[in-house]
C-alpha positions as CSV (number, residue, x, y, z in Angstrom):
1,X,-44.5,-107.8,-9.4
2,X,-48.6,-106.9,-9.1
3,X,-50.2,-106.9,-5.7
4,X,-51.6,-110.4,-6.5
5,X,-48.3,-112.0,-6.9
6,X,-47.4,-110.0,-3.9
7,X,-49.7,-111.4,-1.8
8,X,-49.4,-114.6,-3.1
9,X,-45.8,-114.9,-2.3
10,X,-47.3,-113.0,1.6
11,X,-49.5,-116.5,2.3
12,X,-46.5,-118.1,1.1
13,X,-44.2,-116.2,3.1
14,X,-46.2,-117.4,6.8
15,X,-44.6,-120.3,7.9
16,X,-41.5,-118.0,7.9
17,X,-43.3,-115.3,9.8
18,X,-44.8,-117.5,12.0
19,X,-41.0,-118.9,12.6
20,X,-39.8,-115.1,12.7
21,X,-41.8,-114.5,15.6
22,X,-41.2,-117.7,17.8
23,X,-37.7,-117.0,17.6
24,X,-37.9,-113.3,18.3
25,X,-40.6,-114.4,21.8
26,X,-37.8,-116.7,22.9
27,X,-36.5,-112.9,23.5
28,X,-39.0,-111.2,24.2
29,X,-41.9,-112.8,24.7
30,X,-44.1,-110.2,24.0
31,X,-44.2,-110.9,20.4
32,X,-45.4,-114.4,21.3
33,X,-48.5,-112.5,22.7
34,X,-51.7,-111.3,20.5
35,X,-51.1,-113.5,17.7
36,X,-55.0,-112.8,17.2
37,X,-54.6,-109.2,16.8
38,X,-52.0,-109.3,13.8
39,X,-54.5,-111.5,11.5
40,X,-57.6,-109.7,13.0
41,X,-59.1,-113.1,13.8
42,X,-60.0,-111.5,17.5
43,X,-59.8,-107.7,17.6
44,X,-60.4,-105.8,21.2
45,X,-63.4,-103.9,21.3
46,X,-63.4,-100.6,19.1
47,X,-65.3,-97.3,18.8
48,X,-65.7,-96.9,15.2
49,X,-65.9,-94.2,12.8
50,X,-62.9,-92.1,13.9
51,X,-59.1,-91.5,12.6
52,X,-56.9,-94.3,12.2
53,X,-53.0,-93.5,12.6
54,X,-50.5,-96.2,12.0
55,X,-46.9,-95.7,13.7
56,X,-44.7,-98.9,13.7
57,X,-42.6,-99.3,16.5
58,X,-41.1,-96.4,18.9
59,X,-39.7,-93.7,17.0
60,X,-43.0,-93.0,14.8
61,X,-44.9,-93.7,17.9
62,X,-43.2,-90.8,19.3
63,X,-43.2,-88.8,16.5
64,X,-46.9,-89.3,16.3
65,X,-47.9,-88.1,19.7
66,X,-48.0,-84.2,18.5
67,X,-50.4,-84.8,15.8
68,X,-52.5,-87.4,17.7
69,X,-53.0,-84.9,20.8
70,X,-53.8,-82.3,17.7
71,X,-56.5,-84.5,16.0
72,X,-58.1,-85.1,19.5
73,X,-58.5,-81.5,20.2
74,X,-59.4,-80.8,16.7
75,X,-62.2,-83.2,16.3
76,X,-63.5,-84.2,20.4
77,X,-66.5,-86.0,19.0
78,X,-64.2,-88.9,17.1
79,X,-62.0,-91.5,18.6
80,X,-58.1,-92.0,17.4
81,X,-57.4,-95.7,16.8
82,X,-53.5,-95.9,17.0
83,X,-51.8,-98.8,15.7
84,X,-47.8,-100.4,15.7
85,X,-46.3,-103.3,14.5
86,X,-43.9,-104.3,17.4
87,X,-44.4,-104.9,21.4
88,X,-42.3,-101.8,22.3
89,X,-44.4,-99.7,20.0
90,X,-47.4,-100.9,21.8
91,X,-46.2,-100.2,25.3
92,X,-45.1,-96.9,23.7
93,X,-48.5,-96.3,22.8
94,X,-50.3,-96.7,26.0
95,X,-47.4,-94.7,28.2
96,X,-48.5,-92.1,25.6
97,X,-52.2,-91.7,26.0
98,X,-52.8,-93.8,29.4
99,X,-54.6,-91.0,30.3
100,X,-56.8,-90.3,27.0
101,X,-59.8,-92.5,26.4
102,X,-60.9,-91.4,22.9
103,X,-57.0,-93.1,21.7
104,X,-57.8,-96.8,20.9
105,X,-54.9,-99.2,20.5
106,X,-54.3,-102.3,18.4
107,X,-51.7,-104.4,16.2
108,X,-51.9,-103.1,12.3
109,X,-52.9,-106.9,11.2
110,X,-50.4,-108.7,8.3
111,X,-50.7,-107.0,5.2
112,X,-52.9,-109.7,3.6
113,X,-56.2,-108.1,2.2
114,X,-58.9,-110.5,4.2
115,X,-57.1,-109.0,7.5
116,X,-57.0,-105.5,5.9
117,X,-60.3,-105.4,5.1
118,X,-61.7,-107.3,8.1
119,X,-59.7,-104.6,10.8
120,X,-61.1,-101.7,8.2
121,X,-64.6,-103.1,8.7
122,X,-64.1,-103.8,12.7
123,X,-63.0,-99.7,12.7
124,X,-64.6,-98.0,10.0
125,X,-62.4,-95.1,9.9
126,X,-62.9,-91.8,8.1
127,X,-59.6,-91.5,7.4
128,X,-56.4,-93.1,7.7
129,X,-52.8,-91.2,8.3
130,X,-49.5,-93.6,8.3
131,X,-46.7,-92.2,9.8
132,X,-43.3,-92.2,7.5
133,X,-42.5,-94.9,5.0
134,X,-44.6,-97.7,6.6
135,X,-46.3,-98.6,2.9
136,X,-48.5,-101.9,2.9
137,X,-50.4,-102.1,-0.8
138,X,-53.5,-104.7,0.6
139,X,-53.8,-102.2,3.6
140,X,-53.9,-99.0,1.0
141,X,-55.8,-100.7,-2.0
142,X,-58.8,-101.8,0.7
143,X,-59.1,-98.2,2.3
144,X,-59.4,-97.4,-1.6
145,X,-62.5,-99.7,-2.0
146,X,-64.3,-98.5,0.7
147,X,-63.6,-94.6,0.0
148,X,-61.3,-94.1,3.1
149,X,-58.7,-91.3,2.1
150,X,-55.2,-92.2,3.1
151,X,-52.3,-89.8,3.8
152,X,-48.6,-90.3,4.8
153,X,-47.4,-88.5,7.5
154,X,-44.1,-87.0,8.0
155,X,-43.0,-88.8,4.8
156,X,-39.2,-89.4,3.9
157,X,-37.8,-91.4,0.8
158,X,-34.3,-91.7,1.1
159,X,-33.1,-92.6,-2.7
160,X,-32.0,-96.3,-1.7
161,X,-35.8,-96.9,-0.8
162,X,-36.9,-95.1,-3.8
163,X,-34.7,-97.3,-5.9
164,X,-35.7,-100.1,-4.1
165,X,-39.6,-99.1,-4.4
166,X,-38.6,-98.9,-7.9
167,X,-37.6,-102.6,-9.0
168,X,-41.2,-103.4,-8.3
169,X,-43.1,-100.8,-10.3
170,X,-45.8,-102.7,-10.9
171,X,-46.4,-102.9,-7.0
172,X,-45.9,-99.7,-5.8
173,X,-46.8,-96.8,-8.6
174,X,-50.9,-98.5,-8.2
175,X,-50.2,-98.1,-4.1
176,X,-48.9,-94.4,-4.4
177,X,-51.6,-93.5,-7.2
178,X,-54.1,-94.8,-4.5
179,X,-52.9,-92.2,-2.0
180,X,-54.8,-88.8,-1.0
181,X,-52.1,-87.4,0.6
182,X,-48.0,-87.9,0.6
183,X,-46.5,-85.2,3.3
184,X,-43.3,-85.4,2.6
185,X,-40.3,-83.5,4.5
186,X,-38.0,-82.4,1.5
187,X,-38.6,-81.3,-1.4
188,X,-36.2,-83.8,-2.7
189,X,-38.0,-86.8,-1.4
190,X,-41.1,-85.1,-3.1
191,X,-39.8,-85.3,-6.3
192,X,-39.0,-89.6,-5.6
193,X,-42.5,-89.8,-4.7
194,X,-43.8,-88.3,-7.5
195,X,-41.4,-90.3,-9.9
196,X,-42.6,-93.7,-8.5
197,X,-46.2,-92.8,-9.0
198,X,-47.5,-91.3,-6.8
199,X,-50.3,-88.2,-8.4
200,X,-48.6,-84.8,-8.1
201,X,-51.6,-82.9,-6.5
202,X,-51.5,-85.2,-3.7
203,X,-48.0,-84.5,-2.6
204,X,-47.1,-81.8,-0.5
205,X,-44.3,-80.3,1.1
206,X,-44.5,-79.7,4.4
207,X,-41.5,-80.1,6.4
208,X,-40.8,-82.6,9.5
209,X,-43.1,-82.8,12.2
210,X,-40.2,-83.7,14.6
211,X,-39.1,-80.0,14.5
212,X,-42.4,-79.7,16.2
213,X,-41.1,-81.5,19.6
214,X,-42.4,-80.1,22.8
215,X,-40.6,-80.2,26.2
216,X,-42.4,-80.2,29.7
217,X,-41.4,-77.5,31.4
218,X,-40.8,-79.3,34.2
219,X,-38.0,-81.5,32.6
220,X,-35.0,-79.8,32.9
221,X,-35.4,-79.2,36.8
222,X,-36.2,-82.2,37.6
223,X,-33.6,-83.6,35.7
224,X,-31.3,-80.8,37.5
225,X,-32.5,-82.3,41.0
226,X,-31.8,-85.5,40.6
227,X,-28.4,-84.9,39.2
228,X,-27.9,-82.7,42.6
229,X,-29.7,-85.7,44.6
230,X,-26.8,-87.8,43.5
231,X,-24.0,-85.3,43.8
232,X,-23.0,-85.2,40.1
233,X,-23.5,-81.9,39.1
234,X,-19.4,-81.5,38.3
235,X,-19.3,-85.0,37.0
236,X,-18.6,-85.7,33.5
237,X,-21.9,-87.0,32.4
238,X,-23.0,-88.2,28.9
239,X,-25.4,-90.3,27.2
240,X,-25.1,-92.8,24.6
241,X,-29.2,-93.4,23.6
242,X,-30.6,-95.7,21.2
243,X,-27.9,-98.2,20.8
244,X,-28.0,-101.5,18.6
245,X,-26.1,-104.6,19.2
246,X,-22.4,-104.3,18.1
247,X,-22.3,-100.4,19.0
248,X,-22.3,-101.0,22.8
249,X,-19.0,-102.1,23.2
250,X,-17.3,-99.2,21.3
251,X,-19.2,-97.2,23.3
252,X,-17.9,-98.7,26.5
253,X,-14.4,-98.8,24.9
254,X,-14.6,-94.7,24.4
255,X,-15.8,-94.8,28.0
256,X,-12.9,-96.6,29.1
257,X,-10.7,-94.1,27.2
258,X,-12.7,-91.0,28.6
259,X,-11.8,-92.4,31.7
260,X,-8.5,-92.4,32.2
261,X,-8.7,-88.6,31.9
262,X,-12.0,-88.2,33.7
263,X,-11.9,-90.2,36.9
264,X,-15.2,-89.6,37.7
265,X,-17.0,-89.8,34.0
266,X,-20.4,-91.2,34.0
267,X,-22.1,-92.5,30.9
268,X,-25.7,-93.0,30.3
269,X,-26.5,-96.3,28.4
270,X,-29.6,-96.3,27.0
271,X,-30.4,-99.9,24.3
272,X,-32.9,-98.8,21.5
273,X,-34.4,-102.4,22.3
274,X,-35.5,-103.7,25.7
275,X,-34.8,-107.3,24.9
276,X,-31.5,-106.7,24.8
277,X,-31.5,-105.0,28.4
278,X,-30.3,-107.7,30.2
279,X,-27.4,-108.5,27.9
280,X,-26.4,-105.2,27.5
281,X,-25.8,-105.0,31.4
282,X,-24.1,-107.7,31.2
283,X,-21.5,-106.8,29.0
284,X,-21.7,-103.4,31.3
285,X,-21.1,-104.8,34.5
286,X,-18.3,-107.0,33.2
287,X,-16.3,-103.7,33.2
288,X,-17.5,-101.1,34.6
289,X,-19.3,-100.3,38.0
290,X,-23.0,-100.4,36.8
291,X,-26.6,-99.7,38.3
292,X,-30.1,-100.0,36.3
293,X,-32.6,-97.3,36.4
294,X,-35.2,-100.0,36.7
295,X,-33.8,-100.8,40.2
296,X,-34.0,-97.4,41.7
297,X,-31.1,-97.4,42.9
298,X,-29.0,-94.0,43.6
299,X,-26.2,-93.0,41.7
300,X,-23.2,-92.7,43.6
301,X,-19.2,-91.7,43.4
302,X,-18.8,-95.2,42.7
303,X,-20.9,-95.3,39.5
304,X,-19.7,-95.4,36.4
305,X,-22.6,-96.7,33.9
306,X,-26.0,-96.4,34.7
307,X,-27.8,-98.7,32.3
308,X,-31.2,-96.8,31.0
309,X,-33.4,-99.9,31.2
310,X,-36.8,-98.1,31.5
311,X,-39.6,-97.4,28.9
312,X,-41.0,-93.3,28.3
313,X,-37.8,-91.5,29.8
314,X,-35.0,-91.1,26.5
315,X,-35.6,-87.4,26.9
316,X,-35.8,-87.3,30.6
317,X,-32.1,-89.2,30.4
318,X,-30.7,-86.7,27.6
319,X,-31.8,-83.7,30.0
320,X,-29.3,-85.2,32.8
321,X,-26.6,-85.3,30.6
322,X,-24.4,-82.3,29.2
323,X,-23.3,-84.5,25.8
324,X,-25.6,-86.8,23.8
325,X,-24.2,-89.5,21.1
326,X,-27.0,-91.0,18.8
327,X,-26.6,-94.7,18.7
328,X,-27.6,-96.9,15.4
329,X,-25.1,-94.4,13.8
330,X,-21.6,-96.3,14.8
331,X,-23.2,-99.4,13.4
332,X,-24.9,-99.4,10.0
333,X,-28.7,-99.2,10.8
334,X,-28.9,-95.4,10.0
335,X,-29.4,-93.2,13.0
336,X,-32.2,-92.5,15.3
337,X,-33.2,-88.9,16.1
338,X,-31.0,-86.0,16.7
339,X,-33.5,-83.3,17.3
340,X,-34.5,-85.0,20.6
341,X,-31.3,-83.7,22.3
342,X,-31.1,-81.0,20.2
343,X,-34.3,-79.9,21.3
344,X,-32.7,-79.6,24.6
345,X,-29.5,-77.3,23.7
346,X,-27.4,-80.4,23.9
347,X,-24.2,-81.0,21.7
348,X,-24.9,-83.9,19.4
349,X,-22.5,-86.3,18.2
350,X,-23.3,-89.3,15.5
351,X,-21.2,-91.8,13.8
352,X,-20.9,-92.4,10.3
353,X,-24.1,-94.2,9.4
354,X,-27.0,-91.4,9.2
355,X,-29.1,-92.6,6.5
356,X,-32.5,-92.5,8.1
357,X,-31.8,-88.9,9.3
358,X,-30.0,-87.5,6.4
359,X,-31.3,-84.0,5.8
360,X,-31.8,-83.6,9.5
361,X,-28.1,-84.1,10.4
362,X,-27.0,-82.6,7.3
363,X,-28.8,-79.4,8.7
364,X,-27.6,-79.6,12.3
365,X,-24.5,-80.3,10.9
366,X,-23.9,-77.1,9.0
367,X,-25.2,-75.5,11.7
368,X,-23.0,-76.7,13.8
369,X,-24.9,-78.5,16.1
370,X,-23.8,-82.2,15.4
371,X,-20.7,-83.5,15.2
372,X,-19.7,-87.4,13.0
373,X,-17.0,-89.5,14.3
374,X,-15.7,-93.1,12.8
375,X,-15.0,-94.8,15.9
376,X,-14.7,-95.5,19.3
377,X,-11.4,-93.2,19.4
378,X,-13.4,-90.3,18.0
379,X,-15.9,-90.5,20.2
380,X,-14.2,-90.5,23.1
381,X,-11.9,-87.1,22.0
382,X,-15.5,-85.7,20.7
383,X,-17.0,-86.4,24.4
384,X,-13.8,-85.6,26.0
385,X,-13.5,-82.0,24.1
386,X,-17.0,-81.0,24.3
387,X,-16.3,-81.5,28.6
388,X,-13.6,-79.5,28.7
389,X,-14.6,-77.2,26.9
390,X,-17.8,-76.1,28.0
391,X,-18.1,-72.8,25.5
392,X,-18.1,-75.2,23.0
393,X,-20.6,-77.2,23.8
394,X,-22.9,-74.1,24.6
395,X,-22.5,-72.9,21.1
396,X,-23.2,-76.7,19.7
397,X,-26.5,-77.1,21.9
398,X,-27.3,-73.2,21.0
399,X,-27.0,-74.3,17.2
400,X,-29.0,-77.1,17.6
401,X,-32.1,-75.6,19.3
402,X,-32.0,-73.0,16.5
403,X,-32.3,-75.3,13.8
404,X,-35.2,-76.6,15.8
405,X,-36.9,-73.5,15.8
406,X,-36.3,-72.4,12.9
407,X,-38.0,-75.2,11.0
408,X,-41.3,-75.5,13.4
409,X,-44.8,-75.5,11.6
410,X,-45.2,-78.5,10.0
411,X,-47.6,-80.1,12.0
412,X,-49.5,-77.3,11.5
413,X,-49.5,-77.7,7.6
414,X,-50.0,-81.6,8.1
415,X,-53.0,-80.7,10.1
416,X,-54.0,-78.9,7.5
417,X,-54.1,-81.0,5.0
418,X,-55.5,-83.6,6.7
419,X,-58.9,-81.3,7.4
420,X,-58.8,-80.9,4.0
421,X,-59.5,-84.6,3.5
422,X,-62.0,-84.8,6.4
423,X,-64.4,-82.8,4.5
């Protein structure tokens, strides 16, 4: 497949998007909401000239932040225009930089080269940075035709996307070639790059930027405060974050089992998607005595779920707990994060699906920071052990922050090599 057949089969292809995305606002009706925006037919009004950094949804939102706060201090005179695919991304985005004028914020329009080119024009950026594996050819190949260098940020290739980037060479080793920058996180997924295409000079090393994680210094105590506000600082008190459908219940199910040893066990529910809120507190309150954080409402004895149903607080919810699972791990979607609560000295526990994060928990794993269970049953004797026995969990959560230490500075050498293409 070429680009042109490619974006043949895209126009082809938007019945079925436009189908995709009724069905997905019957849920969330955000996506039902700035059609305009994703075929830049009606674009807000933009300052142009500046950076452009593309972060899909959530998790490369946040990833983002670090560098986009670094490429507003390092150039004040230029604006930031941040994009996203996905409604959670975008309320992501403006929790983020509220406060920030120069940060700009918009859908990425489809990737069909008349709504490429026609956002390019609207923004006129120097230079654009995509964060991860986000790859869209007609978005690459028009920043090519109007001299607008183009990095990847924080890149990782795991080796079933590099064989599936493969099967359509003819697609993606023009895209790579294209590219002024690949900053990849492994050496390992340097090497895939390079194999599907991409020019060697342009790929560098430089590690993961989500080493580079800051904490407020204020988060821990006022984490520690409301804990005391509610009288749970001897409670058993976990966190199960960034859970996908058909992971919630075996969570609840190790609950249930935790339980019956710890009376007085609280778990922390926190759905990766806020569509699924409602459901998920649903199936919650079905069984357990649950509150929302969106209701304010204090945690008491009684408690036994409180449902994380807010937007900007995951790390504000691992600090208030003493162990953190990972969800998307006990289901097969690959993982979310493990540095976040490993940035706070917290034991981590996965399932068996890490495939997004496989280097990461590989390392935290031989450090001992992380531990992998298969089930429901595993995780509630990995919870269970790690509470009573509280050495244990010190030395996990100790691990874990070194790693994260120990593998700081790539933002720095991202920055770096994106001054170099801002010359």
């Amino acid at each position: 497949m070429n680009r042109t057949l490619y974006t043949l089969l895209f126009h082809l292809g938007l019945p079925l998007l436009a189908l995709r995305l009724y069905l997905r606002a019957r849920k969330a009706p955000a996506y039902g909401q700035r059609i305009a925006e994703r075929f830049a037919w009606q674009m807000p009004p933009m300052r142009p000239g500046g950076i452009w950094v593309h972060a899909v949804s959530v998790g490369e939102s946040i990833a983002a932040a670090p560098m986009v706060r670094a490429l507003l201090k390092a150039y004040p005179h230029l604006p930031i225009t941040l994009t996203c695919m996905t409604p959670t991304g975008s309320e992501r985005i403006r929790a983020l930089f509220a406060d920030e004028p120069r940060v700009q914020h918009c859908y990425l329009p489809y990737d069909l080269p008349w709504a490429a080119g026609r956002f390019l024009d609207h923004v006129q950026p120097k230079l654009g940075v995509i964060m991860e594996t986000e790859l869209w050819p007609n978005h690459i190949h028009q920043c090519a035709k109007r001299g607008i260098p183009v990095a990847l940020a924080n890149a990782r290739l795991s080796e079933r996307s590099a064989r599936g980037y493969g099967r359509f060479a003819g697609l993606t080793r023009p895209m790579l070639a294209e590219m002024s920058l690949i900053a990849v996180q492994t050496e390992t997924e340097a090497q895939r790059f390079r194999d599907l295409g991409a020019r060697p000079e342009c790929v560098q090393v430089t590690g993961s930027i989500k080493f580079d994680l800051n904490i407020a210094a204020d988060l821990r105590p006022r984490a520690q405060a409301l804990r005391a506000a509610w009288g749970a600082e001897q409670r058993a008190l976990w966190i199960a974050a960034s859970t996908h459908e058909g992971e919630d219940a075996l969570i609840l199910q190790a609950h249930r089992q935790l339980l019956q040893v710890h009376a007085d066990a609280l778990l922390i529910l926190v759905p990766r998607h806020p569509e699924r809120f409602d459901a998920v507190h649903s199936l919650c309150a079905g069984q357990f005595a649950t509150i929302r954080r969106s209701a304010s409402q204090p945690v008491t004895a009684q408690t036994q779920v409180l449902l994380g149903d807010t937007m900007g607080e995951l790390l504000f919810l691992y600090a208030l707990a003493d162990v953190a699972f990972v969800g998307g791990s006990l289901v097969a979607t690959g993982g979310h994060n493990p540095l976040e609560p490993a940035a706070l000295a917290m034991p981590v526990i996965m399932g068996p699906h890490v495939f997004n994060f496989l280097e990461i928990s590989a390392m935290l794993r031989a450090a001992g920071a992380l531990q992998q269970v298969d089930d429901a049953e595993g995780l509630a004797e990995a919870v269970r052990r790690l509470i009573e026995l509280p050495q244990d969990a010190q030395r996990m959560g100790a691990a874990g922050r070194a790693v994260m230490l120990a593998n700081q500075g790539a933002l720095q050498r991202l920055l770096e090599g994106l001054a170099r293409l801002m010359r």
